[in-house]
C-alpha positions as CSV (number, residue, x, y, z in Angstrom):
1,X,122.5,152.8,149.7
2,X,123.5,152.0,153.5
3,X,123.7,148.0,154.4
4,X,120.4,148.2,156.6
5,X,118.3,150.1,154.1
6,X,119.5,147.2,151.2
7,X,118.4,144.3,153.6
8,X,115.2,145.8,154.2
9,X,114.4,147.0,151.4
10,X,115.4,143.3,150.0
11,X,113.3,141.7,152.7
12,X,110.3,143.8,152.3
13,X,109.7,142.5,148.6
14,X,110.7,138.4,149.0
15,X,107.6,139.4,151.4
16,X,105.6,141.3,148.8
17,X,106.0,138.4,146.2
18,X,105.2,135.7,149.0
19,X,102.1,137.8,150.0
20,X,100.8,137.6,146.2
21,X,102.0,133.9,145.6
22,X,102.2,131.8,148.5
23,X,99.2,131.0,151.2
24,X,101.9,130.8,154.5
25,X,100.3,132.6,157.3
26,X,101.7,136.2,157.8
27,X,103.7,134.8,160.9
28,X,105.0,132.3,158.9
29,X,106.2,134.7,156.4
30,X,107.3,137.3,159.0
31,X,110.1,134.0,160.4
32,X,110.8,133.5,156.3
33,X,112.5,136.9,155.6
34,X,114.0,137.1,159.3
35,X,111.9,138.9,161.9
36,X,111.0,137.0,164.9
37,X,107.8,138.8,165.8
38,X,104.8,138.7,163.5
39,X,103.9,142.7,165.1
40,X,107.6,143.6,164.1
41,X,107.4,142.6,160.7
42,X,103.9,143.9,160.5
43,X,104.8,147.2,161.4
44,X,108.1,147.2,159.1
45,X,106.0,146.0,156.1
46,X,103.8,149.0,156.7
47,X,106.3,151.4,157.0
48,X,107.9,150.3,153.9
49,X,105.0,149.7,151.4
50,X,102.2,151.4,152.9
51,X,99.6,149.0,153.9
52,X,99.6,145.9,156.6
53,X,100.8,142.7,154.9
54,X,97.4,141.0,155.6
55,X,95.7,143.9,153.6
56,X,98.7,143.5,150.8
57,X,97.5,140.0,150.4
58,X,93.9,140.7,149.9
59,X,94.2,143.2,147.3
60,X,97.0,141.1,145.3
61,X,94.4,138.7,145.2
62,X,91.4,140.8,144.2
């Protein structure tokens, strides 16, 4: 597996399991696994799992 894809891939679930267990704001989270911009890691979250990060939340909680 190539370096990049590792660290995303890595990134993308610290994210997941911060989405289901903490209550940080997205932002927050986005600064936590290393983006600077809440739209970058937005649109990386969604390319990687499927769904936005704010709807990830929602139905982790439901």
């Amino acid at each position: 597996m190539p370096p990049l894809t590792y660290l995303l891939n890595w990134r993308m679930s610290l994210a997941a399991r911060a989405l289901r267990q903490d209550t940080a704001s997205v932002a927050a989270l986005a600064r936590s696994v290393g983006y600077t911009s809440e739209s970058a890691f937005s649109n990386a979250f969604k390319r990687a799992v499927g769904v936005a990060p704010r709807r990830y939340r929602e139905a982790a909680r439901s």
